[in-house]
OpenMM code with the backbone's topology and positions (N, CA, C; nanometers):
from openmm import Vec3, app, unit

residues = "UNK UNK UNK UNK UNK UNK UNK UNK UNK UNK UNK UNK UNK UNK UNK UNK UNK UNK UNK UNK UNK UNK UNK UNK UNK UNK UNK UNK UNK UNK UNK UNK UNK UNK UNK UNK UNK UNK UNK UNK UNK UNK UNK UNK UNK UNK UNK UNK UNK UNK UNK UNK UNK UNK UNK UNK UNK UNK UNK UNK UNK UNK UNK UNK UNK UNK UNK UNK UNK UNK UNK UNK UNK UNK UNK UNK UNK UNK UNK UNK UNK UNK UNK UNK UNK UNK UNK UNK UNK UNK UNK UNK UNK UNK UNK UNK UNK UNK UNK UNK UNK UNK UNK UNK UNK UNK UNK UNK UNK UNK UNK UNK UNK UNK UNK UNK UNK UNK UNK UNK UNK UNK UNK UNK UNK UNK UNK UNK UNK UNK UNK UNK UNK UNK UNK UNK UNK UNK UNK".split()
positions = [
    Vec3(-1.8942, 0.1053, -1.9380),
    Vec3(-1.7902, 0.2016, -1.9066),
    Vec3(-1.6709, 0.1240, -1.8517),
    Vec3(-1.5634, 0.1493, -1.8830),
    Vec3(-1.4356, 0.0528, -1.8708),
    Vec3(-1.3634, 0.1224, -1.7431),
    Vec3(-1.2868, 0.0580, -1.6407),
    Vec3(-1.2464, 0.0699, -1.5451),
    Vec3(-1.1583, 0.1671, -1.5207),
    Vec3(-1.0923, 0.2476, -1.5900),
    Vec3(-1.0095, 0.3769, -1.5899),
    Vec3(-1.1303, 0.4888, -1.5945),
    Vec3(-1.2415, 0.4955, -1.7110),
    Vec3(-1.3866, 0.5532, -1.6656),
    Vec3(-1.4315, 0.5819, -1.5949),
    Vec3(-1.4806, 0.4817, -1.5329),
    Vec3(-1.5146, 0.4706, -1.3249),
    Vec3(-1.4438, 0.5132, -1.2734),
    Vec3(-1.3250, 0.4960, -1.2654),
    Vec3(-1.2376, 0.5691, -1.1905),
    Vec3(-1.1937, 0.6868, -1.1778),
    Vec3(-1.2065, 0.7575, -1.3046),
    Vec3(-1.2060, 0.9166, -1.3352),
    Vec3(-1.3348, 1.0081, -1.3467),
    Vec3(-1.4247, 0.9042, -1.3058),
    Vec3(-1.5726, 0.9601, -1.2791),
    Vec3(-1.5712, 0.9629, -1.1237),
    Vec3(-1.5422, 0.8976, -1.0852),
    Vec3(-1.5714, 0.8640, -0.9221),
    Vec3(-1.4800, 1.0055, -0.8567),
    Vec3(-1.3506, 0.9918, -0.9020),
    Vec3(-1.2295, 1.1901, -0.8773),
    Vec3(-1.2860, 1.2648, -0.9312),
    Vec3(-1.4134, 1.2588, -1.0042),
    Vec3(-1.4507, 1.3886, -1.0506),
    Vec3(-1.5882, 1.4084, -0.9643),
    Vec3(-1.6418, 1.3393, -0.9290),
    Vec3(-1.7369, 1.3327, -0.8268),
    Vec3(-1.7137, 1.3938, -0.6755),
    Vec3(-1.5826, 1.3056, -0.6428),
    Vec3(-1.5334, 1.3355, -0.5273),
    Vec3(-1.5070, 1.4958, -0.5267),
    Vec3(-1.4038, 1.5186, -0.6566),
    Vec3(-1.3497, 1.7068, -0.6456),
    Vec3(-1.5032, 1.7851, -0.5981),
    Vec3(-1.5965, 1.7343, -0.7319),
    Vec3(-1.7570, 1.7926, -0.7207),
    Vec3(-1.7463, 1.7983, -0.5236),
    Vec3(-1.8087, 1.6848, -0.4610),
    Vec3(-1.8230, 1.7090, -0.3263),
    Vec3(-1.7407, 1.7754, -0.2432),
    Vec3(-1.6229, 1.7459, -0.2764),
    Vec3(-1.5567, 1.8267, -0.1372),
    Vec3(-1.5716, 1.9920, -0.1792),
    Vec3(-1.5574, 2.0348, -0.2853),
    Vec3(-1.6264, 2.1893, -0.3288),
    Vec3(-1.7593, 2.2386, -0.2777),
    Vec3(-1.8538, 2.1325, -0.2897),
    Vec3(-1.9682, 2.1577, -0.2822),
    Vec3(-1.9893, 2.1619, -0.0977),
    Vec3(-1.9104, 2.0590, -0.0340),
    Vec3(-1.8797, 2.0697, 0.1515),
    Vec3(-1.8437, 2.2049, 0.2189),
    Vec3(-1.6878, 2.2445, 0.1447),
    Vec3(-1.6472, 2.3645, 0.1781),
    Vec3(-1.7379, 2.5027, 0.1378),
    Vec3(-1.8046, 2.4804, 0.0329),
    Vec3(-1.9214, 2.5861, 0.0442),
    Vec3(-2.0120, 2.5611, 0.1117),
    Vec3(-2.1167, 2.4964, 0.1677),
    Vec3(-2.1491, 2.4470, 0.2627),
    Vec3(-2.1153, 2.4528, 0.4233),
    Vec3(-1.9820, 2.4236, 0.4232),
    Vec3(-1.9136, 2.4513, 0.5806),
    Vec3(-1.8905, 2.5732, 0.5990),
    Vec3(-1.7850, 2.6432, 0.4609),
    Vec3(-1.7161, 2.7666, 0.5283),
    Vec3(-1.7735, 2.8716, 0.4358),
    Vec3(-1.8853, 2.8344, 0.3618),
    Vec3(-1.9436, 2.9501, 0.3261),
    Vec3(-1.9250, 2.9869, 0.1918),
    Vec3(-1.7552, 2.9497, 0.1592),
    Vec3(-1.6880, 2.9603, 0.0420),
    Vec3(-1.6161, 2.8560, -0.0312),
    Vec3(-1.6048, 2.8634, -0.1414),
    Vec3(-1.5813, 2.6608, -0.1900),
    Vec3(-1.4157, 2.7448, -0.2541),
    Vec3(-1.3429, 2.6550, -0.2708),
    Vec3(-1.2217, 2.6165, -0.3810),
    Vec3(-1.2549, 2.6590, -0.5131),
    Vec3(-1.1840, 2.7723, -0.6208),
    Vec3(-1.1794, 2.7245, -0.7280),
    Vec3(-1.1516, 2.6420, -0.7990),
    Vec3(-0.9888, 2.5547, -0.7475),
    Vec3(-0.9721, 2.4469, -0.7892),
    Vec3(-0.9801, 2.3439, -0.6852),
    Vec3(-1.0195, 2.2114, -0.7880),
    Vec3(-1.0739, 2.0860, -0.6859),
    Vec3(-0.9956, 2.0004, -0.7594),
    Vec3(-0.8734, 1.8874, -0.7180),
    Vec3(-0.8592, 1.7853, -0.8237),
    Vec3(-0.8675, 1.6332, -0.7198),
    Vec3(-0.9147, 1.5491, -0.7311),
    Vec3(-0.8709, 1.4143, -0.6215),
    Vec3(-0.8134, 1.3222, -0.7669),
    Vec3(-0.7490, 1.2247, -0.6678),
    Vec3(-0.6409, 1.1638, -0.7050),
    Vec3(-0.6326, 1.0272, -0.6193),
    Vec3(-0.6241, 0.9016, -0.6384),
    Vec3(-0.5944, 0.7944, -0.6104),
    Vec3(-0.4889, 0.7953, -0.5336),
    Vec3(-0.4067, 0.7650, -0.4257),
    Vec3(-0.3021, 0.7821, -0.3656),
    Vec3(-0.2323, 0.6161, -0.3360),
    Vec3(-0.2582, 0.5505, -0.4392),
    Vec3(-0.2019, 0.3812, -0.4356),
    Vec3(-0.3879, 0.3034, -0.3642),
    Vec3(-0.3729, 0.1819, -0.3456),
    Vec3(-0.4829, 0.1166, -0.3776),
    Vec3(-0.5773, 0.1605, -0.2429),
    Vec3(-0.5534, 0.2290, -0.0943),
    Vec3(-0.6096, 0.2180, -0.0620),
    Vec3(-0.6195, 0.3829, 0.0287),
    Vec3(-0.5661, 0.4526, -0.0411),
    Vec3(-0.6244, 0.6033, -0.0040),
    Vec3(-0.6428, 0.6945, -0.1444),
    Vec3(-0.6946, 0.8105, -0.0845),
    Vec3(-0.7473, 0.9154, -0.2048),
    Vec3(-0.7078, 1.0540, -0.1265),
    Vec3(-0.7048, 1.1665, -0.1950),
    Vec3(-0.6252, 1.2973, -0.1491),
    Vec3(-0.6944, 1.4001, -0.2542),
    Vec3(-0.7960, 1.4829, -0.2228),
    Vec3(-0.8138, 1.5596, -0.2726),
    Vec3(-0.7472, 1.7337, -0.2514),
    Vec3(-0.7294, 1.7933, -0.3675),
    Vec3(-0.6336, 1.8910, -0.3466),
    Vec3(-0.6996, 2.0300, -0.3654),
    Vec3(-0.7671, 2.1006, -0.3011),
    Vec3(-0.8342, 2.2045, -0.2972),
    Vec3(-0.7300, 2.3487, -0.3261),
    Vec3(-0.7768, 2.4314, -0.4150),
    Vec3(-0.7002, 2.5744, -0.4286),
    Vec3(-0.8019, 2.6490, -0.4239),
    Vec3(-0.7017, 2.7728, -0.3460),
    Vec3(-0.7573, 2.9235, -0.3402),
    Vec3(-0.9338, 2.8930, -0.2670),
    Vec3(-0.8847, 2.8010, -0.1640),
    Vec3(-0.9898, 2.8195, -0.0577),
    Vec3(-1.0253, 2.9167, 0.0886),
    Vec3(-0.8449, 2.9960, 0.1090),
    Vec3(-0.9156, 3.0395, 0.2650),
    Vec3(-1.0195, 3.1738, 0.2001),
    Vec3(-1.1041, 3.2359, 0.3189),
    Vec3(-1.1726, 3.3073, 0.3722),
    Vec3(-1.0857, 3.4557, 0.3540),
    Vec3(-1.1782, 3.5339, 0.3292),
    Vec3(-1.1131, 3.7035, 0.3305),
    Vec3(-1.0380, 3.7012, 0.4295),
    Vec3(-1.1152, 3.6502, 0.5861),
    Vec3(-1.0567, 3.6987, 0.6813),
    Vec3(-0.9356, 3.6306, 0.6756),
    Vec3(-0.9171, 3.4879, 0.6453),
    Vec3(-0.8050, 3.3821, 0.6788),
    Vec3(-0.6761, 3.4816, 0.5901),
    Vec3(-0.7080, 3.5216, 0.4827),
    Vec3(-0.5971, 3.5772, 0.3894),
    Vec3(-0.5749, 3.6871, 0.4759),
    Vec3(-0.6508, 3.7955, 0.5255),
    Vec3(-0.5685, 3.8783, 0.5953),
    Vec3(-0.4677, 3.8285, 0.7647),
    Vec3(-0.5482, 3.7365, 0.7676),
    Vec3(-0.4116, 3.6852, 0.8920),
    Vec3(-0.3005, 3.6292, 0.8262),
    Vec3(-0.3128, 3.5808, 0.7557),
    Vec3(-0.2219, 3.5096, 0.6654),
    Vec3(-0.1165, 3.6511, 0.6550),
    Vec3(-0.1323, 3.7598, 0.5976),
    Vec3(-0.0616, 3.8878, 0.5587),
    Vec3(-0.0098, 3.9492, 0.6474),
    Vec3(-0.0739, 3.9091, 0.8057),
    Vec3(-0.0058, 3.9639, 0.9345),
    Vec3(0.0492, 3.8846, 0.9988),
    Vec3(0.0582, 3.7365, 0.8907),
    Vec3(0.1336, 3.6744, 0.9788),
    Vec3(0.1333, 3.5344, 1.0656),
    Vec3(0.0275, 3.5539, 1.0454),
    Vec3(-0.0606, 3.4663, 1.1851),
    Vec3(-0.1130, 3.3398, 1.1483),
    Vec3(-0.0158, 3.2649, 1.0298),
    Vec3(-0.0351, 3.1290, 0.9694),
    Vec3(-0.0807, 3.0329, 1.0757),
    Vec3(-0.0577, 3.0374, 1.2092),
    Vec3(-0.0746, 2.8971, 1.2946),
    Vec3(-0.2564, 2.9139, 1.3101),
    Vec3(-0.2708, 3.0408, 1.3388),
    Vec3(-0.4208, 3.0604, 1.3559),
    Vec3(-0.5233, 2.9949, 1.2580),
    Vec3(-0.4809, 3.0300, 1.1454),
    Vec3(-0.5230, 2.9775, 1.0127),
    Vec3(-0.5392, 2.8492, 1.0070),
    Vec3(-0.4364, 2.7556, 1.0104),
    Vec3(-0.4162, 2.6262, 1.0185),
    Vec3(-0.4939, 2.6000, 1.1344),
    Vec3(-0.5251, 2.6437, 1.2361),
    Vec3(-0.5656, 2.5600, 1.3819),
    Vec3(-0.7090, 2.5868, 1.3536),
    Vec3(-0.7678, 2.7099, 1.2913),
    Vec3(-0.9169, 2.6959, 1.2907),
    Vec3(-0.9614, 2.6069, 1.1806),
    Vec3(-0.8805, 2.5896, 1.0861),
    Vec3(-0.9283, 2.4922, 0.9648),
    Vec3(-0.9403, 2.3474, 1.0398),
    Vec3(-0.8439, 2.3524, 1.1186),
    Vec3(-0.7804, 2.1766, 1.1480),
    Vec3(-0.9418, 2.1750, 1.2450),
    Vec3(-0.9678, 2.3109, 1.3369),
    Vec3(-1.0879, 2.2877, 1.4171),
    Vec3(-1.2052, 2.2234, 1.3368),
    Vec3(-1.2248, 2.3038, 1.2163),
    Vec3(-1.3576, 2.3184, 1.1701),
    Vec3(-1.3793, 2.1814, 1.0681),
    Vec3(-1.2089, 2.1229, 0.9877),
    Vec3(-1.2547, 1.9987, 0.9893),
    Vec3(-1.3072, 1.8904, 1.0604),
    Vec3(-1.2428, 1.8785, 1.1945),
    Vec3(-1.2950, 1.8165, 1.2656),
    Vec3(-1.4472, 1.8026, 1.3150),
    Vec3(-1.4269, 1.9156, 1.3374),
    Vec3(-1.6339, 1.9339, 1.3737),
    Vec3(-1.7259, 1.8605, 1.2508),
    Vec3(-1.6700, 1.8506, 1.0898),
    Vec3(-1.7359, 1.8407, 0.9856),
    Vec3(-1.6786, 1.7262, 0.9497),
    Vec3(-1.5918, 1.6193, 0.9923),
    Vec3(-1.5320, 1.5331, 0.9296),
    Vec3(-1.6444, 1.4214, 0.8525),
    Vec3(-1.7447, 1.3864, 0.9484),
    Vec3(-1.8882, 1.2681, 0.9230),
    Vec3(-1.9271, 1.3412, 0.7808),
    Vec3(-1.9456, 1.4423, 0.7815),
    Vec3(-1.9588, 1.5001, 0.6252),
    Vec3(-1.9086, 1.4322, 0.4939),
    Vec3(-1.7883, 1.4201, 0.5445),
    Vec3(-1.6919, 1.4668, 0.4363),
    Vec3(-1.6328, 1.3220, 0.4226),
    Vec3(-1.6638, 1.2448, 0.5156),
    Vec3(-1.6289, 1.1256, 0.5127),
    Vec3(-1.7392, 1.0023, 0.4481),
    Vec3(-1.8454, 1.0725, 0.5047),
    Vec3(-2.0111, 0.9926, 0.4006),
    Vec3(-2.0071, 1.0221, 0.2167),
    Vec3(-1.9779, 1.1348, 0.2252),
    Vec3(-1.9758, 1.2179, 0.0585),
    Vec3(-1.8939, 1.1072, -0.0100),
    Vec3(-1.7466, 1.0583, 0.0381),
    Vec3(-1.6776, 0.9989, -0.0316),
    Vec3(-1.7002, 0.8760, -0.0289),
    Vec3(-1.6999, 0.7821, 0.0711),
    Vec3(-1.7859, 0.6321, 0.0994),
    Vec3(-1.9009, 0.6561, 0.0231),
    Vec3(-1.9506, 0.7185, -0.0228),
    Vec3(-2.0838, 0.6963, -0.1046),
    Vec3(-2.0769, 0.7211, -0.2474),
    Vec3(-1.9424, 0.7820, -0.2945),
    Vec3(-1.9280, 0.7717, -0.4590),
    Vec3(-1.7716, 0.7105, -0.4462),
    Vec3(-1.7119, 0.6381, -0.3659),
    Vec3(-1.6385, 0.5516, -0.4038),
    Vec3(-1.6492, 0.3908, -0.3817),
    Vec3(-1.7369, 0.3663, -0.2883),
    Vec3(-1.8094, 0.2462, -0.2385),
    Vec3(-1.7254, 0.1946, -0.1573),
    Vec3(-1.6513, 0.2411, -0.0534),
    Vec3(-1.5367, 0.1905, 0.0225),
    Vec3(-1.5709, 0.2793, 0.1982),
    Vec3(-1.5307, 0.1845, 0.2759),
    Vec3(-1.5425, 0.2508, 0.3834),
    Vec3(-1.3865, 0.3164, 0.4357),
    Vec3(-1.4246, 0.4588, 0.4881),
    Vec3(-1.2954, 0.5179, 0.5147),
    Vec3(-1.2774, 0.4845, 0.6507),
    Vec3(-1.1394, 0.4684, 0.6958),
    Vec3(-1.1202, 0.4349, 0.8081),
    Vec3(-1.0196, 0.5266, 0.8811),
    Vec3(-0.9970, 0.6340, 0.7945),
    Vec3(-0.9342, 0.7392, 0.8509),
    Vec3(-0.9086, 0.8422, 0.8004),
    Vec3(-0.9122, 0.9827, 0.8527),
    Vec3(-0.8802, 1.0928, 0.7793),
    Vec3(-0.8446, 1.1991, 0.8467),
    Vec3(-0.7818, 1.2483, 0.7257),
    Vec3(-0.6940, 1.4263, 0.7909),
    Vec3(-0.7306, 1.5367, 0.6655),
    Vec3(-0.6904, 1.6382, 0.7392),
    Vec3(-0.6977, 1.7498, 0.6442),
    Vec3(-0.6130, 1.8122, 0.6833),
    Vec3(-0.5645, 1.8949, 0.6067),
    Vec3(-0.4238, 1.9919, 0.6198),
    Vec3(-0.4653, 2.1135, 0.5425),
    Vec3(-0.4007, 2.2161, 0.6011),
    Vec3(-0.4127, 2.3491, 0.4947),
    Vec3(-0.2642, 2.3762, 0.4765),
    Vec3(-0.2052, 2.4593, 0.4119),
    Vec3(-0.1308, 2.5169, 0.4092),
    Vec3(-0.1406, 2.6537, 0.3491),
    Vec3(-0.1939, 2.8135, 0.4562),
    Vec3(-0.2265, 2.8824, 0.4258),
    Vec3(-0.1435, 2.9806, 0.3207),
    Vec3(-0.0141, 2.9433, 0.3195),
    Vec3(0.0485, 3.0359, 0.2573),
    Vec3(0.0590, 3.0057, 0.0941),
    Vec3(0.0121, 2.9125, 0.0796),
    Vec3(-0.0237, 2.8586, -0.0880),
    Vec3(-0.1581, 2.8374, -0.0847),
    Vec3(-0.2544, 2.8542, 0.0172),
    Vec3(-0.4026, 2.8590, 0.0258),
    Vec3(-0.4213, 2.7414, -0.0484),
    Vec3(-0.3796, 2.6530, 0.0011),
    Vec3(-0.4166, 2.4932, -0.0345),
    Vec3(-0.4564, 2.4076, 0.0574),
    Vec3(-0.5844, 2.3431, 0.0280),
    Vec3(-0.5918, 2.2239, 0.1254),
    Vec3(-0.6104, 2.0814, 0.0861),
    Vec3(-0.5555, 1.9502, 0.1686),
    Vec3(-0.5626, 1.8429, 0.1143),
    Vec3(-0.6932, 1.8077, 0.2186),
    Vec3(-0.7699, 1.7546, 0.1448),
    Vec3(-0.8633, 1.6384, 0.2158),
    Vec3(-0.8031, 1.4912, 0.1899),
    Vec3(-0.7718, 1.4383, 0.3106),
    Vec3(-0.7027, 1.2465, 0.2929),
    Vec3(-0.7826, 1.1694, 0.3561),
    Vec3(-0.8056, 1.0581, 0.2305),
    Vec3(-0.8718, 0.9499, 0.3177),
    Vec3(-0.8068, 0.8369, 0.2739),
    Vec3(-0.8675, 0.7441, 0.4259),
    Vec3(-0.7843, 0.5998, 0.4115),
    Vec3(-0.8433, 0.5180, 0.4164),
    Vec3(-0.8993, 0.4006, 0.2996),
    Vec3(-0.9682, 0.3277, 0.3163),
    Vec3(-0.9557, 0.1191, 0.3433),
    Vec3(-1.0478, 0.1477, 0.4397),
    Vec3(-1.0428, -0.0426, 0.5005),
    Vec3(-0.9449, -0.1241, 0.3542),
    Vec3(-0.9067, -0.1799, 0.3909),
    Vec3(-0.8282, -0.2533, 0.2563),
    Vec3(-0.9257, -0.3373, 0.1390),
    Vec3(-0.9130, -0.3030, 0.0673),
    Vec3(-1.0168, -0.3641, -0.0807),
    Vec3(-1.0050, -0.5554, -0.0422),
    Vec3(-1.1623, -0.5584, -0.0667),
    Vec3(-1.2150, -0.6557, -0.1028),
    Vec3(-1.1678, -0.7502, -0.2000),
    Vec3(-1.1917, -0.8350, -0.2895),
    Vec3(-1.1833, -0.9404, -0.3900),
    Vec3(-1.3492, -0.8479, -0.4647),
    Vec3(-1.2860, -0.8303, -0.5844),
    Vec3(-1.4368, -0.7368, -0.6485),
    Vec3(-1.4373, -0.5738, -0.6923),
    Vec3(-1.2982, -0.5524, -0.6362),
    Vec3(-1.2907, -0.4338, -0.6715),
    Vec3(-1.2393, -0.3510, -0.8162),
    Vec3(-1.2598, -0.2796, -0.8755),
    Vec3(-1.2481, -0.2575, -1.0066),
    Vec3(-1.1249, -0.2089, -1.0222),
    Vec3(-0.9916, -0.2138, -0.9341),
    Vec3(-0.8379, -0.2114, -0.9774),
    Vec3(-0.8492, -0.0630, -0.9494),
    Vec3(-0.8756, 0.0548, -0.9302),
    Vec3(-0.8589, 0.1819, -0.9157),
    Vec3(-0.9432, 0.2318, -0.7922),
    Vec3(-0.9210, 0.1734, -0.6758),
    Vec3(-0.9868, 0.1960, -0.5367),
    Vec3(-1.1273, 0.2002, -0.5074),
    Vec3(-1.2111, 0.1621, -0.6565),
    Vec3(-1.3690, 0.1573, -0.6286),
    Vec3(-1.3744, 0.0499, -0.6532),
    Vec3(-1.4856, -0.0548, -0.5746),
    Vec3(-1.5550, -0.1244, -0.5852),
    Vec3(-1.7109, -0.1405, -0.6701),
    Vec3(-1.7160, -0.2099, -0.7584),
    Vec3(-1.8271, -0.2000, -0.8834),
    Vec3(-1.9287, -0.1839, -0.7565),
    Vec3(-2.0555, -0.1138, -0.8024),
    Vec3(-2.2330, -0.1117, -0.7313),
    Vec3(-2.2498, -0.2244, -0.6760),
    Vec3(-2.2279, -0.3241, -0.8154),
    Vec3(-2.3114, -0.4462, -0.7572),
    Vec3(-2.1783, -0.5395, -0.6591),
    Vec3(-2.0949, -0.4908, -0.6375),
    Vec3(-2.0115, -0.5567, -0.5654),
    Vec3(-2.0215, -0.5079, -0.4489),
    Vec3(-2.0789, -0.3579, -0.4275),
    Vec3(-2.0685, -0.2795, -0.2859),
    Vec3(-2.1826, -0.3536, -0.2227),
    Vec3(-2.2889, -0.3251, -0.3488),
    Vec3(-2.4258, -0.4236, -0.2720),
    Vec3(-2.4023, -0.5452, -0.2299),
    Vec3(-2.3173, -0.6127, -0.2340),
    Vec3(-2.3093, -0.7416, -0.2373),
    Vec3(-2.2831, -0.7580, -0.0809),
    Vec3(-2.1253, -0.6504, -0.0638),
    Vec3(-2.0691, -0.6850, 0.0462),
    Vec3(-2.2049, -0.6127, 0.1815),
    Vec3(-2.2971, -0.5267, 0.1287),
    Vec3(-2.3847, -0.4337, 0.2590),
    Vec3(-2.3439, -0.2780, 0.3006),
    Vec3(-2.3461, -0.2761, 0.3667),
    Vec3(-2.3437, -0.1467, 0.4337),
    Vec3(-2.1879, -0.1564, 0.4822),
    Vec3(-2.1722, -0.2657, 0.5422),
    Vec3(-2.0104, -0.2225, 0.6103),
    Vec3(-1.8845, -0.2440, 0.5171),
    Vec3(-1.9314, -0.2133, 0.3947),
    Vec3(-1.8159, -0.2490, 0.3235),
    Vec3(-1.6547, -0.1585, 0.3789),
] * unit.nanometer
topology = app.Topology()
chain = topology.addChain("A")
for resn in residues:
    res = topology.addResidue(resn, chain)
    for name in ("N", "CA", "C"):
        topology.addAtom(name, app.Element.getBySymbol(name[0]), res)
């Protein structure tokens, strides 16, 4: 499998997990999921038409900050989640992350930032198996 392959397997993996998290966390997943490479050493997945019945009716009265502050809560509580899912189908350790909603387009980004690539890496932010194995666990 040639290196643009891997790489569009690995964003399609990732969309798979973070869908499969938010159903999991909040009960209800994203219809749409897309991740995306964000230059060599972050990734940004873009979740649609994720809030909650209830979140959409605050949203309609108004009450966007609420929305945003319980998401921003509930990532936090779940971040080790969401941060293992991706270190484990991109072979990179993340070294930082955010999430954002923006309720009024019911969109959310999941961002991660990863340790800076190795010598071994397959040019599109994954590192080959046998290269992850190589480096261990703390890659």
């Amino acid at each position: 499998m040639g290196t643009q392959e891997q790489g569009s397997t690995a964003l399609q993996a990732v969309s798979s997990a973070m869908v499969k998290l938010h159903k999991e966390q909040f009960g209800r997943g994203p219809t749409h999921a897309r991740a995306h490479f964000a230059g060599p050493d972050a990734l940004m997945c873009v979740l649609q038409d994720v809030l909650l019945p209830a979140e959409r009716k605050m949203v309609e009265m108004g009450d966007h900050n609420r929305v945003r502050d319980s998401r921003v809560a509930y990532q936090a509580a779940t971040q080790e989640q969401f941060i293992a899912a991706v270190e484990q189908i991109v072979y990179r350790k993340v070294v930082g992350f955010a999430s954002g909603v923006d309720p009024d387009a019911d969109v959310v980004f999941e961002c991660f930032y990863f340790e800076p690539r190795q010598s071994g890496s397959d040019g599109d932010g994954t590192l080959s198996p046998e290269r992850a194995r190589e480096l261990g666990p703390d890659r």
